[in-house]
C-alpha positions in Angstrom: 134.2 -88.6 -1.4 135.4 -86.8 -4.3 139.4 -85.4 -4.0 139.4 -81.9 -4.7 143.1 -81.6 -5.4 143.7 -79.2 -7.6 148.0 -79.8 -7.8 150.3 -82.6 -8.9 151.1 -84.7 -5.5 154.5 -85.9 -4.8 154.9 -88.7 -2.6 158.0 -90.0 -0.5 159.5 -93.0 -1.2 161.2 -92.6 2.2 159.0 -90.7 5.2 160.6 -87.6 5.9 160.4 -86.9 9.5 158.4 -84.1 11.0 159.6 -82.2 14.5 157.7 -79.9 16.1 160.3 -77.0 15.4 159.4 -75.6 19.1 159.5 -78.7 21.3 161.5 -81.3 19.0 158.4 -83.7 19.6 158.4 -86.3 16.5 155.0 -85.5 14.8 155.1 -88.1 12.4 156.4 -88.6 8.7 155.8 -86.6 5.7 154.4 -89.0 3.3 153.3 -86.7 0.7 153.5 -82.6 -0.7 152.1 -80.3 -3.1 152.9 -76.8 -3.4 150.3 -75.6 -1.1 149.9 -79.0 0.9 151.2 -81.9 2.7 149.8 -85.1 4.1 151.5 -86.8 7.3 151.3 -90.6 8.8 151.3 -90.2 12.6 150.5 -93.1 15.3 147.9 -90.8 16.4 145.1 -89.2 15.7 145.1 -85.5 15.0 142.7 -83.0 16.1 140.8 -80.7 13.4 141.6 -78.1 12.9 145.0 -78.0 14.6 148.6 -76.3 13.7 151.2 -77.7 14.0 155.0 -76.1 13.9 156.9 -78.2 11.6 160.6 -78.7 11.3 160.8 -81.5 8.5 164.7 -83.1 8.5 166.0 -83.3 5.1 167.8 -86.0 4.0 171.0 -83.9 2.5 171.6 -80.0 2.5 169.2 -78.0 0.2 170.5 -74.6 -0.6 172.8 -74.7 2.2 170.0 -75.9 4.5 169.1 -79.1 6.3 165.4 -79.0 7.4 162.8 -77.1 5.9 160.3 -75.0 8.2 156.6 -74.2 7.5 153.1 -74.2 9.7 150.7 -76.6 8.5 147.0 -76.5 9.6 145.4 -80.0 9.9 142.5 -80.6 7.8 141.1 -83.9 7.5 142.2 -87.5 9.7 141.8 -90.5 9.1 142.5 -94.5 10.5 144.6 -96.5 7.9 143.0 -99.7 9.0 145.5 -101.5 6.7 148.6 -100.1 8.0 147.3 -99.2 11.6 148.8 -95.6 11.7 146.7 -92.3 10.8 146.8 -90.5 7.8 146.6 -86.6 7.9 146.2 -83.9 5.3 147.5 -79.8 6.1 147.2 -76.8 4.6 150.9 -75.2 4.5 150.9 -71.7 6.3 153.7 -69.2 7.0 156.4 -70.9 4.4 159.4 -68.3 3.9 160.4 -67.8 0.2 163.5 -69.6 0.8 161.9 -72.9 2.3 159.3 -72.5 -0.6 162.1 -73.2 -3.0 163.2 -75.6 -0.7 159.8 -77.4 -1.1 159.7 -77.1 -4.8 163.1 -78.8 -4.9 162.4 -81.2 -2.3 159.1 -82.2 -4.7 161.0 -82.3 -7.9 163.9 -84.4 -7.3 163.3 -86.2 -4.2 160.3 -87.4 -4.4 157.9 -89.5 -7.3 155.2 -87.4 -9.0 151.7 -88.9 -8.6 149.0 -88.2 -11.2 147.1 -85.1 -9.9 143.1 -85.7 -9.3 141.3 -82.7 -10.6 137.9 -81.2 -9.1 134.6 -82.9 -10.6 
């Protein structure tokens, strides 16, 4: 399969857990982000496509907030037959300019820049 990420990927050294922002149901963990994407680790599988509410609680405040709020349409699942939990990758959807600078902030100083993979 070839990765058709077009973006630098950040990745958590800590998951960041994911609510649903309408139910407080844990989704999962925020494992990774780019600006226009995230990929979660849930304990089960995800249904494509799917969107899911998100309500992701930050670790300290950002810009005088403490979660960060976005839509994220699921794109692709998958089994980590290593780790035994699922890996999912989103599209981000309806992300207000102020958690969009929460997002870039929360990529560039709390998490570890991964070499981006460019389209073949």
């Amino acid at each position: 399969m070839t990765k058709q990420r077009k973006q630098t990927r950040y990745e958590t050294e800590k998951l960041l857990m994911v609510f649903d922002r309408h139910t407080d149901r844990h989704i999962g963990g925020l494992a990774n982000l780019t600006a226009d994407g995230a990929m979660f680790v849930t304990q089960e599988p995800v249904d494509i496509p799917s969107t899911a509410h998100c309500r992701v609680e930050l670790p300290d405040k950002i810009l005088d907030h403490d979660e960060l709020i976005f839509d994220a349409e699921c794109v692709w699942c998958r089994k980590n037959a290593t780790r035994g939990w699922y890996e999912s990758g989103y599209r981000l959807k309806n992300v207000s300019e102020q958690d969009r600078n929460i997002l870039t902030y929360v990529m560039l100083k709390l998490m570890s820049e991964q070499q981006a993979t460019q389209k073949a």
